[in-house]
N, C-alpha and C positions, 0 to 999 in steps of 0.2 A: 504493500500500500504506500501509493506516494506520502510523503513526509513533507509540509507547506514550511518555509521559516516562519512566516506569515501569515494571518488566516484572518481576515477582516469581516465581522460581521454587520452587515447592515451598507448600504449603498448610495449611500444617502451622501447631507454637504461632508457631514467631519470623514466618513467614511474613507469618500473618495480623493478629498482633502490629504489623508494619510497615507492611502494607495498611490498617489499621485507623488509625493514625498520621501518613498522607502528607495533605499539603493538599489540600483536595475538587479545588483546580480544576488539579489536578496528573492528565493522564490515563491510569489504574494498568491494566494486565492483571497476572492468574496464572495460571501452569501449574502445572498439579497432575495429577501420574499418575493418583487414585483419581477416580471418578464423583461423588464429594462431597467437603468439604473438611474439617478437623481428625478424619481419620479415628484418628491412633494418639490425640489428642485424647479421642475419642470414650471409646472401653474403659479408658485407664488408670486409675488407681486404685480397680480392682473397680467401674469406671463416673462414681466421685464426682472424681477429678481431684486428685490430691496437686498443689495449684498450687505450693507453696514451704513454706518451713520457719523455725521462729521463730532456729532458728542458725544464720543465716546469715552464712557467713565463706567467704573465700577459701582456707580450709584444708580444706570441705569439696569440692576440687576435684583434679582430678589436670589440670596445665595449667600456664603464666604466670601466676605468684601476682600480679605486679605488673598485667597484662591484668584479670588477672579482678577484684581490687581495684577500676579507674577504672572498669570499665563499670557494675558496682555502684555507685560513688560519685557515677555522676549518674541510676538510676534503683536504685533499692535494694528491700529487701523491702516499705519500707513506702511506695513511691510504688506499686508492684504494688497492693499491700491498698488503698489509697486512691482508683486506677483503676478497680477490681473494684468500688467501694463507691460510685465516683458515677454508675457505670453497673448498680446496681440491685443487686448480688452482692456479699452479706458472706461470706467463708468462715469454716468452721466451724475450731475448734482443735481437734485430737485427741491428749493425750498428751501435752500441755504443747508440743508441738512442729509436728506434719503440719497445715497449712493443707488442708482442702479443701470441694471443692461442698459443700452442704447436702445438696442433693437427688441431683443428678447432673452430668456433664459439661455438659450439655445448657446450662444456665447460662452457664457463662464461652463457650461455642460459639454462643449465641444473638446475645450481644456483640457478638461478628466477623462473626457476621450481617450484622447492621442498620450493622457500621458499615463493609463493602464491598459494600454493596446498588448502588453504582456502580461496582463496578472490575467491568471484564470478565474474566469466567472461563472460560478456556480448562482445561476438565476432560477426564477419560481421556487425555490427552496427555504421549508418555512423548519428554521431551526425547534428541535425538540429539546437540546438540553446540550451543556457543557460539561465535560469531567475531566480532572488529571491526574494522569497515571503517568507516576511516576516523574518523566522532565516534559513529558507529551499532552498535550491538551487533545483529549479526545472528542469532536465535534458531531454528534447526530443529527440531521435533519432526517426526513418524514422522505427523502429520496436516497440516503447514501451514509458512510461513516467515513470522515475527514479528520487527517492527526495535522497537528502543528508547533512548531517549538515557541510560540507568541500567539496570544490571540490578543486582538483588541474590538472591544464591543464598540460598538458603534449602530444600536437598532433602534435608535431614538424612544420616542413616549408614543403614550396611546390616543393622541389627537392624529385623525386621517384615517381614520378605519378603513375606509374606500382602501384606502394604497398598502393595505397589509399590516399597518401599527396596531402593537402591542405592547405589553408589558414583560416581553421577553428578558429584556435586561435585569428588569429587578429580579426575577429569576434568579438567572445566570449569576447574580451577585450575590445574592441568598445561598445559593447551592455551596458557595465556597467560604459563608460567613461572615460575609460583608454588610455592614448596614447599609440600610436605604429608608427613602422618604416614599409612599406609594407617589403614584403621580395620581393627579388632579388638574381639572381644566384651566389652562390659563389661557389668559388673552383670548377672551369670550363675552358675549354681550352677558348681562345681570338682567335676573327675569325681577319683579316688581311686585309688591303686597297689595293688597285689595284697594288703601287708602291712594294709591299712586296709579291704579287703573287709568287716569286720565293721560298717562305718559302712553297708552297703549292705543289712544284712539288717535292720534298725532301720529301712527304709523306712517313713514317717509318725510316726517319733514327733519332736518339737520338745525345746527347752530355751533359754536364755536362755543367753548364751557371748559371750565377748570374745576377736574376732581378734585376732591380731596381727601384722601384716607390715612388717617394716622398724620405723620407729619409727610408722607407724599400728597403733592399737586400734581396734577399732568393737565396742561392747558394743548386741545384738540378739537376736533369735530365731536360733536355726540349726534347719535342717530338715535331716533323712535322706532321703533319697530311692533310689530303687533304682540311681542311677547316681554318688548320692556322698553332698556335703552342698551345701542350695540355703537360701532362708530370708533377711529383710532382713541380717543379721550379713555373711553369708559373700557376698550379690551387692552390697555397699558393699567388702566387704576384697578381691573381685576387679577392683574400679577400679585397687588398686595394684599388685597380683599379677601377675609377669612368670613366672617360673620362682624354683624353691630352696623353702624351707622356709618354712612358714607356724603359729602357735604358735595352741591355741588352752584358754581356760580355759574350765574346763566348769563349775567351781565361781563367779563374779566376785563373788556376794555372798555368799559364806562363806570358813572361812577351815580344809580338811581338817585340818590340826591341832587344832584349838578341837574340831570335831567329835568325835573319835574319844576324846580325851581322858577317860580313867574311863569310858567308854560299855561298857556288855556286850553292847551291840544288834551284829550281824552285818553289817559294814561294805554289805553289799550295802542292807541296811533304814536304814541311817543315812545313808549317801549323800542329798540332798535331789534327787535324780533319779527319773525312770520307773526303776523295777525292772530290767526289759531293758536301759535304758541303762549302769544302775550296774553289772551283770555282765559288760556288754561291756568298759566301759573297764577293770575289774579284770583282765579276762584280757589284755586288749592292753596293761597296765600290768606285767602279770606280776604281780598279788599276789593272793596268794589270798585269798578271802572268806571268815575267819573272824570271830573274835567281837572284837573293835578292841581288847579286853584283852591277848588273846595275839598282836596285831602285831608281827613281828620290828622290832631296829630300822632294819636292811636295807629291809623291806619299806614302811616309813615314808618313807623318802628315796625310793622310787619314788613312795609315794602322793602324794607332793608333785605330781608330773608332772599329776595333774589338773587342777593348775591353768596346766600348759603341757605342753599333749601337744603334740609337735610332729612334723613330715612335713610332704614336698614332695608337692604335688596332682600326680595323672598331668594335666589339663588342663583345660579348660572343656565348658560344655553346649555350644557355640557359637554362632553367629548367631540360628540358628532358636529359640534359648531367650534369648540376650540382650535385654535391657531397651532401654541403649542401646550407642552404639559409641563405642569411644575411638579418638582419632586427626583428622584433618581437616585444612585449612589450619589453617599453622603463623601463631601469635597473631604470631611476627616480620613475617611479610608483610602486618599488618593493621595501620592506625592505632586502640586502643582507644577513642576518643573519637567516631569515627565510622565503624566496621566496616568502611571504606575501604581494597583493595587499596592499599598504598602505590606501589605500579608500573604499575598498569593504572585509570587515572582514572574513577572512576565505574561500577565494577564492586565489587560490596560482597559479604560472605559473613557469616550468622548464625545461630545456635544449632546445631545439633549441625556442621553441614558446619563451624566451627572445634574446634581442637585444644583444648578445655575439658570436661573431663566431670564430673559431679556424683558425689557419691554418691546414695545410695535415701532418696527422701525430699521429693521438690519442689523437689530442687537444680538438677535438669537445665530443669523449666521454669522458674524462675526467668531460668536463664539464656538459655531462649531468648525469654522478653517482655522482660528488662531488651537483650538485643544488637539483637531487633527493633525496639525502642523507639526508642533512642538513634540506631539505622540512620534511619529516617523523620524524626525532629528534625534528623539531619545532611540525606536531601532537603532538608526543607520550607528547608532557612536557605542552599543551595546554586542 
């Protein structure tokens, strides 16, 4: 039975990220559930690929601030952007901020191409379990039995059902005594309590709103939808959101007082909102819409609240609408410098299967070329 040096599970960014990385004359296999490889790749960012984001910090992350720090300090935004650029692909800037393809995913996918045109690809293979005997990682999938002297997971979280995500990893992590965090939906719209049903009949209209939960803000779009509130704002403030109350300002660049001030316009007309939305929040503000002249001054210190309506979300869209998933092996059980199980020698875990999540925005891949990266520089020197 062939013997892999290598044996990368999962085909995804970090995956291929690391495949793309290892020394040519190092012999790679991957398994990969889907019939092709960088499939959640493929569709993200409406097709073009949010690769990373010009603010990139360790505060944009829910994880080991101190983890997430080193592994960016030896592959960062701009060793990414630099990688992208000597291999033919400059990303575009959108927004002073979202890094992505020009054209399409297809781009940075072509990359990984050409640069595991030699690692053999064990595709449609949905792994059943990891074991090691002896110095050999013995790998089962549901079509074959594969040895290897390194394995590194790489099978991300269980948002994307469609494309074969599971919770393999924490498995795999489990079986050899490693903790982990289960995963849980992240970056997912927040479905709504009975008192905030009126967020639900506003289904499609947007606005521009700063969450706030805990001491996170995220100032973005918020969308209505018929099941809450969805929109980049509210799937970045569901990275941090457990349970309890969540604050949000509907006004962030104005300032409801300044407005109304001497105004004889009809607070619903003066509001700098969709019409619909200004009538909504007044009745769930309790004030009524009259002329901002004759505002009690009762009814002033409610209006305040638009700039922190607050309520606890009844709970998430779940998996099936989640972006990514929070949770994974825990950043304790990993050396940050080389993705390396500290307990099980030569077993590595990177980008979503650890306990690091991004906010909306290019954060999440970021993270998984910078953990891929640095995983394959730790082979090539071991």
């Amino acid at each position: 039975m062939k013997i892999y040096d290598v044996l990368i599970l999962g085909a995804g960014a970090s995956g291929l990220m690391c495949a793309s990385n290892i020394d040519k004359k190092l012999q790679v296999g991957m398994v990969e559930c889907n019939s092709k490889i960088a499939q959640k790749l493929k569709i993200s960012g409406g097709g073009k690929c949010n690769i990373t984001n010009a603010q990139l910090s360790q505060e944009n992350f829910d994880g080991d601030k101190d983890f997430i720090f080193h592994v960016f300090e030896q592959f960062s935004r701009d060793d990414l952007l630099e990688y992208l650029r000597q291999n033919g692909v400059v990303p575009e800037l959108r927004k002073k901020r979202y890094y992505f393809c020009k054209d399409s995913s297809s781009e940075i996918i072509e990359i990984f191409k050409k640069a595991t045109k030699d690692v053999a690809m064990h595709l449609s293979s949905n792994i059943l379990w990891v074991k090691k005997e002896g110095e050999l990682f013995h790998v089962q999938t549901q079509k074959e039995s594969l040895r290897a002297k390194k394995v590194v997971v790489a099978t991300g979280g269980k948002s994307y059902k469609d494309l074969g995500a599971t919770d393999i990893a924490l498995e795999i992590a489990k079986s050899f005594g490693i903790k982990v965090k289960e995963f849980t939906p992240a970056l997912v719209g927040l479905t709504v309590q009975k008192e905030q049903f009126w967020m639900r009949e506003l289904s499609g209209l947007s606005c521009m709103a700063a969450i706030k939960v805990g001491a996170k803000t995220i100032k973005e779009e918020l969308l209505f939808t018929h099941k809450g509130i969805s929109g980049p704002s509210v799937l970045s403030a569901s990275l941090y959101w457990q349970k309890g109350n969540i604050a949000i300002d509907f006004l962030p660049d104005a300032n409801i007082s300044e407005l109304i001030k001497g105004s004889k316009k009809l607070l619903s007309s003066l509001i700098p909102l969709p019409k619909r939305l200004s009538k909504a929040l007044l009745e769930a503000l309790e004030v009524e819409d009259t002329e901002c002249k004759k505002i009690s001054n009762e009814s002033k210190k409610k209006l305040e609240n638009i700039h922190a309506y607050e309520f606890a979300p009844a709970g998430n869209f779940g998996f099936s609408k989640a972006e990514v998933s929070r949770g994974g092996v825990l950043s304790e059980e990993l050396n940050p410098y080389t993705m390396e199980a500290l307990d099980v020698k030569n077993l590595y875990f990177i980008g979503e299967a650890v306990d690091v999540t991004g906010e909306l925005g290019g954060y999440n891949f970021q993270w998984a070329f910078s953990s891929g990266y640095i995983c394959a520089k730790e082979i090539n020197r071991s």
